[in-house]
N, C-alpha and C positions, 0 to 999 in steps of 0.2 A: 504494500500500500504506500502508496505517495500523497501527501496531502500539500496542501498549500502552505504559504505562510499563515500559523497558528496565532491568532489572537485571543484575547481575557474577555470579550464580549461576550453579549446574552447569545441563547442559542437565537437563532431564526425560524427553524426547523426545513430548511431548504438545504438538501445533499444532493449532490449530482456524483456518481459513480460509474465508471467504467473503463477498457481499456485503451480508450483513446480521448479520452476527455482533456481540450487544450488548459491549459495552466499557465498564466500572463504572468508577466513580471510583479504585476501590482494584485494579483488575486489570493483569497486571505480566505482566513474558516476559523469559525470559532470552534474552542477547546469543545465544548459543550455538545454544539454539531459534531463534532467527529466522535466523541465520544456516546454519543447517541447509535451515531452510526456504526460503529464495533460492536455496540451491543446488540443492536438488530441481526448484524451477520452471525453474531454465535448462535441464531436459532435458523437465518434463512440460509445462511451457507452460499449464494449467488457466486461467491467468489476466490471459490478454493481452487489451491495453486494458480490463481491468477495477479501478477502486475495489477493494481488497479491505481486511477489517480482519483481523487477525493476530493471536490473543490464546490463552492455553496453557488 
């Protein structure tokens, strides 16, 4: 998993994941979101042995 630049902000609740999701110099994700999103994958599995990039 590749996430963006992490920030301390509120979640949003907007995840976009996949293997080819563009990731800009200026694109961010809160702690909160990402950690949302790991927790969903430990039940839906989408993305096993897969690269993915992780960006809101």
């Amino acid at each position: 998993m590749k996430p963006p630049r992490l920030t301390e902000g509120p979640a949003r609740g907007k995840v976009r994941a996949g293997a080819s999701e563009p990731v800009g110099m200026l694109s961010s994700l809160s702690r909160a979101d990402l950690a949302r999103f790991l927790a969903e994958q430990l039940e839906r599995r989408d993305f096993v042995h897969a690269r993915v990039v992780v960006r809101a």
